[in-house]
C-alpha positions as a Markdown table, in Angstrom:
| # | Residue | x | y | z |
|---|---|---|---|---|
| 1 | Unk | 77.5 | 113.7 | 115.9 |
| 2 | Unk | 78.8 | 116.1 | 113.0 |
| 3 | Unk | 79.9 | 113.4 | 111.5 |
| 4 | Unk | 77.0 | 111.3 | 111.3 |
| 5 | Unk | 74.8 | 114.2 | 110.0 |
| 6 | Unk | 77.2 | 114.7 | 107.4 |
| 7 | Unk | 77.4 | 110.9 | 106.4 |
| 8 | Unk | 73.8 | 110.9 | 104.1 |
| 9 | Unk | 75.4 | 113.6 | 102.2 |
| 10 | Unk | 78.5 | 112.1 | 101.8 |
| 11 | Unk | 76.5 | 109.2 | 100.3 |
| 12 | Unk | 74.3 | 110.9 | 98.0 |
| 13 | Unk | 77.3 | 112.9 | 96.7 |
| 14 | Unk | 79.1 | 109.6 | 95.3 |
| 15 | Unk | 79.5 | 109.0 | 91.9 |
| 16 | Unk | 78.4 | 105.5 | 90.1 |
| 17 | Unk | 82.2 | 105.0 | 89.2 |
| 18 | Unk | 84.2 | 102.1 | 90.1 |
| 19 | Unk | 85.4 | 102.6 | 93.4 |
| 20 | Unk | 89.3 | 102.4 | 92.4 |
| 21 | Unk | 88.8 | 105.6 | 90.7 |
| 22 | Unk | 86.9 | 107.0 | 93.3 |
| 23 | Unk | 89.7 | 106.3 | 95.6 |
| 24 | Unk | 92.6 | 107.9 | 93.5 |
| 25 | Unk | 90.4 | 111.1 | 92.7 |
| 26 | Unk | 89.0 | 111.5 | 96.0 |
| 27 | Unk | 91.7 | 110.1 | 98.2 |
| 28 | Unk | 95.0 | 109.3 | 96.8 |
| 29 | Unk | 95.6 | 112.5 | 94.3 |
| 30 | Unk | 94.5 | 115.2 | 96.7 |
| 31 | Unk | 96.3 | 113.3 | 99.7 |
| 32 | Unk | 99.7 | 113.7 | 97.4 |
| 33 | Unk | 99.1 | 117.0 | 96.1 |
| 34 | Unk | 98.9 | 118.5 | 99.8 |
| 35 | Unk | 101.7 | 116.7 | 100.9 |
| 36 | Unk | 104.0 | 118.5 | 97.8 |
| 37 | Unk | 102.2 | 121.9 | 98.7 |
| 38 | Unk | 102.7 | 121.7 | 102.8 |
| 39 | Unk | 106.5 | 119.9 | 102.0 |
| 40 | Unk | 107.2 | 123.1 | 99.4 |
| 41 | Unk | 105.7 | 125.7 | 102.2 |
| 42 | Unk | 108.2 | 124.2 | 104.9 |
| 43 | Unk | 111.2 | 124.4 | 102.6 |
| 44 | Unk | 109.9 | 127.8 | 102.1 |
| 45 | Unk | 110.0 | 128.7 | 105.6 |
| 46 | Unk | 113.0 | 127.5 | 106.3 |
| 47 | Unk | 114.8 | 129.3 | 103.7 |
| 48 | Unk | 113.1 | 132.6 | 105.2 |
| 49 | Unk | 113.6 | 131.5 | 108.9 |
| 50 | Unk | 115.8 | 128.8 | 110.1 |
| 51 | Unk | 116.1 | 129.6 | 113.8 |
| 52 | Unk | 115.4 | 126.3 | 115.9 |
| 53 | Unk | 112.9 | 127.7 | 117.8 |
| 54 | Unk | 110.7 | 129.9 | 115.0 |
| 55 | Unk | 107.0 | 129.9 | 115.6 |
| 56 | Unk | 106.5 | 129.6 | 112.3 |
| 57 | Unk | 109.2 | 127.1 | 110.8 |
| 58 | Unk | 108.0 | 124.8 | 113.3 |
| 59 | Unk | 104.3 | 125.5 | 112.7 |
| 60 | Unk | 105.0 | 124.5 | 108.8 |
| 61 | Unk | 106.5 | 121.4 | 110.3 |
| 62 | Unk | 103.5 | 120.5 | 111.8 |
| 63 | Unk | 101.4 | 121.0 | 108.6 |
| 64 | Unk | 103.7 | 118.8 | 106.5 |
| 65 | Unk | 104.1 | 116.0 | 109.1 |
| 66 | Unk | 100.0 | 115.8 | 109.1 |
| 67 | Unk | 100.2 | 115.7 | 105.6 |
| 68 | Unk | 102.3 | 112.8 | 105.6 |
| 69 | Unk | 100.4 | 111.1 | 107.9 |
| 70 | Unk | 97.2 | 111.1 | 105.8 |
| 71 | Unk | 98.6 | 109.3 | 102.9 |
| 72 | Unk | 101.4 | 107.4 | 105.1 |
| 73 | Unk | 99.4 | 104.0 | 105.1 |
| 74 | Unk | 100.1 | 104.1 | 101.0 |
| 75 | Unk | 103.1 | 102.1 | 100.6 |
| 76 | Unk | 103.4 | 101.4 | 97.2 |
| 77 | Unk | 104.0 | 102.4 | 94.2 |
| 78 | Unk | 105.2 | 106.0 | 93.7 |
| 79 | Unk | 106.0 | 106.1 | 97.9 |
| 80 | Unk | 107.9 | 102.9 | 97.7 |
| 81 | Unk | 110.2 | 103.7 | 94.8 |
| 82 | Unk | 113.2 | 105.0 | 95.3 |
| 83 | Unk | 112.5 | 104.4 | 98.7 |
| 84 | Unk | 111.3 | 108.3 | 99.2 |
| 85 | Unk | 108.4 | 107.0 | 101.6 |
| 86 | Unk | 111.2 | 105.9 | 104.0 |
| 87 | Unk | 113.3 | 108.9 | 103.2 |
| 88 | Unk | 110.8 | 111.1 | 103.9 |
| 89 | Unk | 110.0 | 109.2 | 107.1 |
| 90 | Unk | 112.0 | 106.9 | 108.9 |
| 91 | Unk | 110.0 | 105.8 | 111.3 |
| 92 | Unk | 110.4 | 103.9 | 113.9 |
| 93 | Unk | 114.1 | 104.5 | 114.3 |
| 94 | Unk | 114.5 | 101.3 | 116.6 |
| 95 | Unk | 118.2 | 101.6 | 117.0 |
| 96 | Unk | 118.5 | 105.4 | 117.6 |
| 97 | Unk | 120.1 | 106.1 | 114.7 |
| 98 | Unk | 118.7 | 109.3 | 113.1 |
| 99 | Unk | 120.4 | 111.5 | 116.6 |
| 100 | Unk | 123.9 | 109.3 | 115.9 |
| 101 | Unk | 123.4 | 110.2 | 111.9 |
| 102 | Unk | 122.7 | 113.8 | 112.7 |
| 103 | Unk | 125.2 | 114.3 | 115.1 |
| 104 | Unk | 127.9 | 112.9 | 113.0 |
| 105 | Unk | 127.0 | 115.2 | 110.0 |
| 106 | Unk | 127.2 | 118.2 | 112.0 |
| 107 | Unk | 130.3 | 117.9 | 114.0 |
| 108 | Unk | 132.0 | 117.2 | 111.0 |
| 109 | Unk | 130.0 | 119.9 | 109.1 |
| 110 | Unk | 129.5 | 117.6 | 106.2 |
| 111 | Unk | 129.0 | 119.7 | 102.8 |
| 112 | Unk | 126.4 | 117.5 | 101.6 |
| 113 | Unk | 123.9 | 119.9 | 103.0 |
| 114 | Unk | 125.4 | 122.3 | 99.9 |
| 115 | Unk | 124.3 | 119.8 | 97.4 |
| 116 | Unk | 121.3 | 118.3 | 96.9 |
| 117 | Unk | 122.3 | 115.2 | 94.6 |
| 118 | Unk | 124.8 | 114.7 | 97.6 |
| 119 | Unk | 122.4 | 115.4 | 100.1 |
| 120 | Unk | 120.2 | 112.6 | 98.7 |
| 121 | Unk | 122.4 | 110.3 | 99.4 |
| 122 | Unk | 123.2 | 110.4 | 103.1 |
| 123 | Unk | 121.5 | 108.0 | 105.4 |
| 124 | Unk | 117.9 | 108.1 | 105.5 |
| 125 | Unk | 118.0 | 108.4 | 109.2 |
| 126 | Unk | 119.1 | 111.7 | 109.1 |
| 127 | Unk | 116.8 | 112.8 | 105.9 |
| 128 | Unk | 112.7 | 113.5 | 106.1 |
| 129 | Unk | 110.6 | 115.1 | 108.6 |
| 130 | Unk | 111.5 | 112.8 | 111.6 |
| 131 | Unk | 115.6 | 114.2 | 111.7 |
| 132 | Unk | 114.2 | 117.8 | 111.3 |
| 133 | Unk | 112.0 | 116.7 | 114.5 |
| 134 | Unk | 115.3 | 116.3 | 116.2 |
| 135 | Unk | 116.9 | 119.5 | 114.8 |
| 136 | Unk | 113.7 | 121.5 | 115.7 |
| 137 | Unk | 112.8 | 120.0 | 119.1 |
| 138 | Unk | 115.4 | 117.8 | 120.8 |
| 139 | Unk | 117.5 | 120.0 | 122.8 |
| 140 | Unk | 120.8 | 118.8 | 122.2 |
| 141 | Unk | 120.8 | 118.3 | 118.5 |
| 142 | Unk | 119.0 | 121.5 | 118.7 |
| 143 | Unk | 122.1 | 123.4 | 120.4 |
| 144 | Unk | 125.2 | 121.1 | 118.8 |
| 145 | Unk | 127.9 | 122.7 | 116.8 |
| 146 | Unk | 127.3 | 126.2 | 114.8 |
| 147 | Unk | 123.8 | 128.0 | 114.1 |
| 148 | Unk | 125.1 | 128.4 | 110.8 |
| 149 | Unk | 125.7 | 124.5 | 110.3 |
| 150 | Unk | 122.2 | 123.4 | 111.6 |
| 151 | Unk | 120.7 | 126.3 | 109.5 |
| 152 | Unk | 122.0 | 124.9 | 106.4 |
| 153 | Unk | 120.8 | 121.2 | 107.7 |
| 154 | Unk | 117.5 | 122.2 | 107.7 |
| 155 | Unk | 117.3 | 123.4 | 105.0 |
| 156 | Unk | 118.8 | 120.6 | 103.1 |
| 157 | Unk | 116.5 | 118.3 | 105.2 |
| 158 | Unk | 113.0 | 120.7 | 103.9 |
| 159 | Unk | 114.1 | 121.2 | 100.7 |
| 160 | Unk | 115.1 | 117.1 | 99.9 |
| 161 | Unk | 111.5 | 116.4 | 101.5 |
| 162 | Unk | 109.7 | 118.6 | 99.5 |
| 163 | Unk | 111.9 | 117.2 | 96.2 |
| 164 | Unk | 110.5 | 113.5 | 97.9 |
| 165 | Unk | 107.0 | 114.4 | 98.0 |
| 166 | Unk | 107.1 | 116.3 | 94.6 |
| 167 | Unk | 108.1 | 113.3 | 93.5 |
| 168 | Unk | 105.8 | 110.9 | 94.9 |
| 169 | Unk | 103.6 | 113.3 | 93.6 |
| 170 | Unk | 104.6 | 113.4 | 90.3 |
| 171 | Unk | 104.5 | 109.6 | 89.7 |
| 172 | Unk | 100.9 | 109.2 | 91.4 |
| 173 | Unk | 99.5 | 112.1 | 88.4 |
| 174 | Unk | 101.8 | 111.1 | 85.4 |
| 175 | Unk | 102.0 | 107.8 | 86.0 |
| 176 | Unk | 101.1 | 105.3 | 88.2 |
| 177 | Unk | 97.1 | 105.9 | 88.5 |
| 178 | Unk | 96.7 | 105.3 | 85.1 |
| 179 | Unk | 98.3 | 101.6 | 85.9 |
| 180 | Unk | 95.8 | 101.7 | 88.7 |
| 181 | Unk | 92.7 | 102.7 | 85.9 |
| 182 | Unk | 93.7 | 100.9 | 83.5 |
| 183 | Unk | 94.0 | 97.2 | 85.0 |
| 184 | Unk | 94.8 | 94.1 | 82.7 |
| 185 | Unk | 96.5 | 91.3 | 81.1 |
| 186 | Unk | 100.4 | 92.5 | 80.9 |
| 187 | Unk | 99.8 | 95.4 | 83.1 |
| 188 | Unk | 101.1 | 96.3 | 87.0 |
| 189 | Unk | 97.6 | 95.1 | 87.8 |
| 190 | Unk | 95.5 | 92.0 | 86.0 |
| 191 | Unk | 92.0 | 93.1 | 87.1 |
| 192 | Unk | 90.2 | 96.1 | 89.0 |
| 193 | Unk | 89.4 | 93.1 | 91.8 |
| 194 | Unk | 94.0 | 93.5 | 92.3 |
| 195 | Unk | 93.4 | 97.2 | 92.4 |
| 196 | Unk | 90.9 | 97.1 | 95.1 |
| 197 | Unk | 92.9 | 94.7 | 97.2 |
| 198 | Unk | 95.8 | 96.7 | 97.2 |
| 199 | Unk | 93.9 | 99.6 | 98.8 |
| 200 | Unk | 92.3 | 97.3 | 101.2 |
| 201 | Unk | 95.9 | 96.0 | 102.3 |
| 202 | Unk | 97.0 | 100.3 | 102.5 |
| 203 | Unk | 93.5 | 100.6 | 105.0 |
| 204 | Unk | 94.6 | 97.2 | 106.6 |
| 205 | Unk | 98.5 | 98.8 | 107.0 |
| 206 | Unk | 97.5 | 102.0 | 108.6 |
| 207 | Unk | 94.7 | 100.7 | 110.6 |
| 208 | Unk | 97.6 | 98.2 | 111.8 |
| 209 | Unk | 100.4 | 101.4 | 112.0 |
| 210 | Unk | 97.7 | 103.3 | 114.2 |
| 211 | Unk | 97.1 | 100.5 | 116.6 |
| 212 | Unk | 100.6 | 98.9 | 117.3 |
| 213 | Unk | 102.9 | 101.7 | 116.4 |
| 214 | Unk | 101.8 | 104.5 | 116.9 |
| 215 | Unk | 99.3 | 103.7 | 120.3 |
| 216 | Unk | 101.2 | 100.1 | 120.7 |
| 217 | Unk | 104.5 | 101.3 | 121.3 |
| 218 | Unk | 103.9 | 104.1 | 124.0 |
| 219 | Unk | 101.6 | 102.0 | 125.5 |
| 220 | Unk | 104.4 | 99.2 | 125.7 |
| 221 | Unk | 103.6 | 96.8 | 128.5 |
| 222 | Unk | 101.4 | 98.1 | 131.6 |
| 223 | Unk | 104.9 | 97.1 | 134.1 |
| 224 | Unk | 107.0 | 98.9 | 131.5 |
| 225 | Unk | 104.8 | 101.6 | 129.8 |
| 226 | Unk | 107.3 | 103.2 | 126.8 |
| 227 | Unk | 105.9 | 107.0 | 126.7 |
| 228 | Unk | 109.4 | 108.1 | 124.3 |
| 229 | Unk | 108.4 | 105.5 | 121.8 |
| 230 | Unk | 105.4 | 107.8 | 120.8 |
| 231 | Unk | 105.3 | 109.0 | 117.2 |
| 232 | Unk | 106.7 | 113.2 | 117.3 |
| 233 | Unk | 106.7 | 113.6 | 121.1 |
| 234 | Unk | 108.9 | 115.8 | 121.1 |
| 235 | Unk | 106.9 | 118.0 | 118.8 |
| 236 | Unk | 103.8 | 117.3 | 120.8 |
| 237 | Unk | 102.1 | 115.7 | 117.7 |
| 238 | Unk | 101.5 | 111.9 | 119.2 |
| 239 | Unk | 98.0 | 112.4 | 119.7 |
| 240 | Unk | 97.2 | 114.6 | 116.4 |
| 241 | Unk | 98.6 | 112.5 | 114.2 |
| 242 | Unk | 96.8 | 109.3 | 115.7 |
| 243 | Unk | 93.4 | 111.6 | 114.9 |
| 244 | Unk | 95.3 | 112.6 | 111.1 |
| 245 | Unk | 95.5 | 108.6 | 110.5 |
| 246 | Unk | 92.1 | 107.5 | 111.7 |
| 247 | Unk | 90.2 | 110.2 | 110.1 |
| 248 | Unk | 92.6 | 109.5 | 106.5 |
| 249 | Unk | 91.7 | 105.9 | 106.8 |
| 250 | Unk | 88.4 | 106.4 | 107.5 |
| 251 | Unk | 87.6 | 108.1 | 104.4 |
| 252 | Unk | 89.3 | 105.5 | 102.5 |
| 253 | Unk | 87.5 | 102.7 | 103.9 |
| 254 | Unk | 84.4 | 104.3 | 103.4 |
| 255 | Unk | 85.1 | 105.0 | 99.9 |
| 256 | Unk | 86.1 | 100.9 | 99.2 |
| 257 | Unk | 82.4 | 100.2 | 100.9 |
| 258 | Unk | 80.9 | 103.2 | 98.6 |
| 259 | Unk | 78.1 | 99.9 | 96.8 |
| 260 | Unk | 77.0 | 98.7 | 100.4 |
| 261 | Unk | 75.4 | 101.5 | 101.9 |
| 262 | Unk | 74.7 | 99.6 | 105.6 |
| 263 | Unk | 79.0 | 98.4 | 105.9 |
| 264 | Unk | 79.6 | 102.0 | 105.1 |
| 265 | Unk | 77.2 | 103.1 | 107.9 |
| 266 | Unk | 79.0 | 100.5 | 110.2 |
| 267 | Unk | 82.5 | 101.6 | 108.8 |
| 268 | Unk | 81.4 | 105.2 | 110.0 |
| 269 | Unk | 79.8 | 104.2 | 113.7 |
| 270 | Unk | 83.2 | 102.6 | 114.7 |
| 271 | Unk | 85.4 | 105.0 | 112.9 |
| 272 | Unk | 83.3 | 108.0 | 114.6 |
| 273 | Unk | 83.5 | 105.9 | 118.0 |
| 274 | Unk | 87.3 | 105.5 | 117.9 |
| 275 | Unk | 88.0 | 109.2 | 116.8 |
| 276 | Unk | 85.4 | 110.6 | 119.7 |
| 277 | Unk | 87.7 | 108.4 | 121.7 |
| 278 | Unk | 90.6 | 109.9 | 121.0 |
| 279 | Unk | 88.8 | 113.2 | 121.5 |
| 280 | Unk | 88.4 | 112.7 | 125.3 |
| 281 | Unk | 92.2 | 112.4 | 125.5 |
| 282 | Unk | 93.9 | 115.4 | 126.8 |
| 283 | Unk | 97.3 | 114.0 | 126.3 |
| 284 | Unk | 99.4 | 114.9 | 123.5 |
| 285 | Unk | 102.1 | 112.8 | 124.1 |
| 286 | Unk | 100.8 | 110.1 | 125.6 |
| 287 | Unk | 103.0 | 110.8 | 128.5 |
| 288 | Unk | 99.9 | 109.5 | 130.5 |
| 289 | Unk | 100.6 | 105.4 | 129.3 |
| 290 | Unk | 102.4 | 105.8 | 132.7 |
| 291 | Unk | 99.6 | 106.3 | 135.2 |
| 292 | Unk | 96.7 | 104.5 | 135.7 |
| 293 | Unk | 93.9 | 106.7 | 134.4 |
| 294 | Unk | 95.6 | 107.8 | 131.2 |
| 295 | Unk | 96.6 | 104.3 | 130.1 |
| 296 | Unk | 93.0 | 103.4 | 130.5 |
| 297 | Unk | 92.0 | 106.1 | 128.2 |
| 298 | Unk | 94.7 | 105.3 | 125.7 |
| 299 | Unk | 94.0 | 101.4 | 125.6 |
| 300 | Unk | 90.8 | 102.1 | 125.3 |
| 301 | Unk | 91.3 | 104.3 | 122.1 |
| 302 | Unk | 93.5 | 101.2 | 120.9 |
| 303 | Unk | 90.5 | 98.9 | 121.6 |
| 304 | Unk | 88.3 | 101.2 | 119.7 |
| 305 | Unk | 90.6 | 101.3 | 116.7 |
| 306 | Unk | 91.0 | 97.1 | 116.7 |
| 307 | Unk | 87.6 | 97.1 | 116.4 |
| 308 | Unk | 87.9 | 98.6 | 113.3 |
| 309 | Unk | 90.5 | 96.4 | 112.4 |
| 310 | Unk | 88.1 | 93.4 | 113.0 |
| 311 | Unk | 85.4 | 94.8 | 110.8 |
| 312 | Unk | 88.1 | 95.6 | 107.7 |
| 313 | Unk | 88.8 | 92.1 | 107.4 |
| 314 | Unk | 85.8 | 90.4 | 108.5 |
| 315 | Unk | 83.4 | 92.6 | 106.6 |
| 316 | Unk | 84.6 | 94.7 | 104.0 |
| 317 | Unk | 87.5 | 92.0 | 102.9 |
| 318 | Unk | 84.8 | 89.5 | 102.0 |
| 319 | Unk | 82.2 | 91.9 | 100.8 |
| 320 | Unk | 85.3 | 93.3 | 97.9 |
| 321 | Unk | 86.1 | 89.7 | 97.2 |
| 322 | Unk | 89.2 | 90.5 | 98.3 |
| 323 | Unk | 91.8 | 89.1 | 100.7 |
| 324 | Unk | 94.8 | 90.8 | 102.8 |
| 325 | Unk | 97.5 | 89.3 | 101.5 |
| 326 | Unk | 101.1 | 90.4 | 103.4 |
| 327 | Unk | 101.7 | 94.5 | 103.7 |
| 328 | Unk | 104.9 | 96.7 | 103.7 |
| 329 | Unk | 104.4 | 95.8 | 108.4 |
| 330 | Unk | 104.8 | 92.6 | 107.9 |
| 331 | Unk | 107.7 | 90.6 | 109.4 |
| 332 | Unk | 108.8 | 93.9 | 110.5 |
């Protein structure tokens, strides 16, 4: 209901300019910017307090993991060079290997974790927000070899992913949304009609991440329900960063509808329906995929969001002139 009282105002607030630069001033830019900050506060932390189970080192984890997740369905560009997006999330780890990487770098207490041009180069399993999950939450990484060790692998692992998301950040502001202003003959992109297609196809990715990874996987089959597939269980952040994501890609979808003010409305009813969805859910890590009345709940959320899905492509696609062309999911 909030929401929808606030929409007129988020309408009449909109500016007349093209709605790729809308996107990068009101979505993409700030989205970066508070990733660096909350990525720079956790390294922070964890230079002041690196015990396991700290309050607040873990609380700082939180922030930067949400922060992630709002600008996660971005794919290109400045998050896809250098592959930082994947080093600063590898996710999902489908053949276990960020506990196997982590493991093997702290019983041998490997000095990587002294230098950070060394550091950079260890697996990405064992780099990025996701390993410090492990080192923060899972109760044997948590515990295996010295204090001292994993203290100085957490550290290494907050202070390479706030150098990643600096980065990213870096590139979006110096560099690559002026490609994404500036479209034309010769340049990244040929027309402001490529610009907007390749933030549909980021709405179209996350929409899809939301749906099959992050709710798909837990929810596995209804015989063989998959509850420790969820996104951060063990931190307990399944279900808030399924509301992070929806409430991210709503405000990019209704920023590439910003000249049709009834799809925007629409946009908004089914966004606002799937995120009062997931509101009813008292689960946060969708431990309840393995009983009857939870996994109702759950696929209904899922429903809610391919709904969504359905109207992205049948409605706003069209409507940009645009089509989805293959993302960074597909053939995953």
């Amino acid at each position: 209901m909030i929401r929808m009282l606030l929409f007129p105002l988020f309408l009449a607030g909109m500016a007349a300019a093209d709605p790729g630069n809308d996107i990068l001033d009101a979505h993409v830019l700030p989205g970066f910017d508070r990733l660096e900050a909350q990525t720079q506060a956790l390294s922070a932390m964890a230079d002041a307090e690196c015990d396991t189970a700290s309050a607040p080192l873990r609380g700082a984890f939180a922030d930067a993991v949400k922060a992630w997740t709002t600008v996660s369905h971005l794919r290109f560009g400045p998050s896809e060079a250098e592959n930082r997006g994947f080093a600063l999330a590898f996710w999902p780890d489908n053949r276990g290997m960020t506990p196997k990487v982590l493991m093997g770098l702290i019983l041998a207490r490997d000095q990587a974790v002294s230098d950070s041009t060394a550091f950079a180069q260890v697996s990405i399993a064992a780099r990025g927000l996701y390993a410090l999950e492990y080192l923060l939450f899972d109760d044997r990484i948590a515990t295996a070899g010295t204090a001292e060790y994993r203290c100085a692998l957490i550290r290494a692992i907050a202070a390479d992913g706030a150098r990643l998301a600096g980065d990213m950040a870096t590139d979006w502001h110096d560099r690559y949304a002026a490609l994404m202003r500036s479209p034309g003959p010769g340049g990244t992109y040929q027309s402001e009609a490529e610009v907007l297609q390749e933030f549909f196809k980021a709405l179209r990715t996350g929409l899809q991440m939301t749906a099959e990874l992050r709710l798909g996987r837990p929810l596995g089959t209804y015989d063989k329900p998959r509850s420790l597939r969820a996104e951060m269980w063990r931190s307990g952040l399944s279900l808030d960063l399924i509301r992070a994501s929806l409430g991210s890609q709503r405000e990019l979808a209704l920023l590439l509808a910003k000249e049709d003010t009834d799809l925007q409305m629409e946009l908004a009813a089914k966004f606002d329906l799937a995120l009062e969805t997931a509101s009813r859910i008292d689960d946060p890590t969708l431990v309840g995929v393995a009983n009857p009345s939870g996994r109702v709940r759950i696929e209904a959320l899922q429903q809610r969001v391919n709904e969504i899905r359905e109207a992205v492509a049948k409605d706003l696609g069209p409507k940009l002139g645009v089509s989805a062309g293959f993302n960074s999911l597909d053939g995953d």
